[in-house]
Kinemage of the C-alpha trace (Angstrom):
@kinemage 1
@onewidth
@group {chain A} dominant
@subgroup {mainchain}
@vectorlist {calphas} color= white
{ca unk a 1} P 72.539 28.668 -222.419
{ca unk a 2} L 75.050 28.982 -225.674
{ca unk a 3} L 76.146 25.612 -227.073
{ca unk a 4} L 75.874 22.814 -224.092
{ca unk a 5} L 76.265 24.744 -220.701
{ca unk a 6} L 73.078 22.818 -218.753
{ca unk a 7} L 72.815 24.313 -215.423
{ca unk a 8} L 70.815 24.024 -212.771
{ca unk a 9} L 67.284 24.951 -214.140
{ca unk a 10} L 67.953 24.877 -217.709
{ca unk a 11} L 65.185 22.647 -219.711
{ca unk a 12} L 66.865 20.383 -222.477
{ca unk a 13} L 64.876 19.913 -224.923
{ca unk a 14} L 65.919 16.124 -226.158
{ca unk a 15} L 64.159 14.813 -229.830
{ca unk a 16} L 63.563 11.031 -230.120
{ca unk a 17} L 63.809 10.535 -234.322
{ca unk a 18} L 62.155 7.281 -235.437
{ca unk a 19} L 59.156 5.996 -236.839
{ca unk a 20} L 57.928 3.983 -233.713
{ca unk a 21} L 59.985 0.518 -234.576
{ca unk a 22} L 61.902 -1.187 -231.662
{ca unk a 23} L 64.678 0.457 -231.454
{ca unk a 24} L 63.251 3.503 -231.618
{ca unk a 25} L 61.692 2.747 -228.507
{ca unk a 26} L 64.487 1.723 -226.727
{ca unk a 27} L 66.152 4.864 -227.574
{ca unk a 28} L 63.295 6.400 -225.365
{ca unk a 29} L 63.729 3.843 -223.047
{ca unk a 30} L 67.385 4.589 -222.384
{ca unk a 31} L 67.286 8.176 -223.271
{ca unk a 32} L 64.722 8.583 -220.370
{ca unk a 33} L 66.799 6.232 -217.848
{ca unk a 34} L 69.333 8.789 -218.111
{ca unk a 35} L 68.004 11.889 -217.832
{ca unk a 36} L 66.336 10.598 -214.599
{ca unk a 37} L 69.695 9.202 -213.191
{ca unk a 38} L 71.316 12.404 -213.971
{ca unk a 39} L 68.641 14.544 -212.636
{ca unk a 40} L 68.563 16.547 -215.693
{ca unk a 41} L 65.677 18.806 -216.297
{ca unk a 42} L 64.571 17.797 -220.122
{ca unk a 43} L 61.767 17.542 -222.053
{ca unk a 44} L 62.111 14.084 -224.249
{ca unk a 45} L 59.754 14.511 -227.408
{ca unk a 46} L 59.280 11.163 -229.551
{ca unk a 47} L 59.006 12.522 -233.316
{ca unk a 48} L 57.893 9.572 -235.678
{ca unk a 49} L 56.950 12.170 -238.584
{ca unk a 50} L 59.175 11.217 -241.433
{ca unk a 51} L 59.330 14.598 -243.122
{ca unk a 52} L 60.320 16.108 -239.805
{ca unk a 53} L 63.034 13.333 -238.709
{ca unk a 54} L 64.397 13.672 -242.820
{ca unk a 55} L 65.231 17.603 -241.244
{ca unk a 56} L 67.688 16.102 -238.919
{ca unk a 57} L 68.716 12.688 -239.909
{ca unk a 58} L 69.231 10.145 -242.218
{ca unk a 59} L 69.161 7.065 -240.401
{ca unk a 60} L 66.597 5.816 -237.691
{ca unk a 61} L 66.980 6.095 -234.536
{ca unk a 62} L 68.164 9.795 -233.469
{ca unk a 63} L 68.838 11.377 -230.584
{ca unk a 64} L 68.950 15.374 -230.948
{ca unk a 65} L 69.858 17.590 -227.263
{ca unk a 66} L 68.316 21.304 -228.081
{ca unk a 67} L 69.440 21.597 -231.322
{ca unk a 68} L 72.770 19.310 -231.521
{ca unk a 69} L 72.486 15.828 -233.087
{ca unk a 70} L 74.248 13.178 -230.773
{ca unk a 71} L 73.133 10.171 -231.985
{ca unk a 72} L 72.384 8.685 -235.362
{ca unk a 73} L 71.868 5.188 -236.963
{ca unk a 74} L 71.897 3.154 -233.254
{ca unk a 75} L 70.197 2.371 -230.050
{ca unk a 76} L 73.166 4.718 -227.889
{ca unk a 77} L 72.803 2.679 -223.938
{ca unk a 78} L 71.898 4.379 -220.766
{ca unk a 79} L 75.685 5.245 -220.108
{ca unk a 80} L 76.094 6.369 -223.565
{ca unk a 81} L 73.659 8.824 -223.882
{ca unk a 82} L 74.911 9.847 -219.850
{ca unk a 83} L 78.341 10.271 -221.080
{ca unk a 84} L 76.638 12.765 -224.178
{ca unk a 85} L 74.759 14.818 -221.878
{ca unk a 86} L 77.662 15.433 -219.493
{ca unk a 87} L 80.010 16.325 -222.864
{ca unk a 88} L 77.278 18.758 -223.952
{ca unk a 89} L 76.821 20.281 -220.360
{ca unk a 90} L 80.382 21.339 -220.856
């Protein structure tokens, strides 16, 4: 798959970072929206251990597709985090 490139059948793995606060869930919330109105195939892993979200980020919440980070520091909406995945399918 090289860097972006999702094609049909390709598994994104996509890394919720945050501790579990409110935002952090509506990061899942949204992130999960649009994968399913995209039809993507991805896995969507919450990680709320600090040690491991300190590897990737600084600032809660975090949204990482396979290993790229594409959002830091903010609760990205439904058509944000759509308009990411399409850049990174690229």
């Amino acid at each position: 798959m090289g860097k972006g490139g999702i094609v049909k059948g390709d598994n994104v793995l996509i890394r919720i970072l945050g501790t579990g606060c409110p935002k952090c869930k509506k990061t899942y919330e949204n992130v999960e929206k649009a994968v399913k109105e995209l039809g993507i195939d991805a896995e969507i892993v919450k990680i709320e251990d600090i040690d491991e979200i300190s590897e990737w980020i600084m600032l809660t919440p975090g949204v990482v597709f396979d290993n790229v980070i594409a959002f830091e520091g903010k609760v990205p909406t439904v058509e944000e985090v759509k308009k990411e995945l399409m850049d990174y399918a690229k």
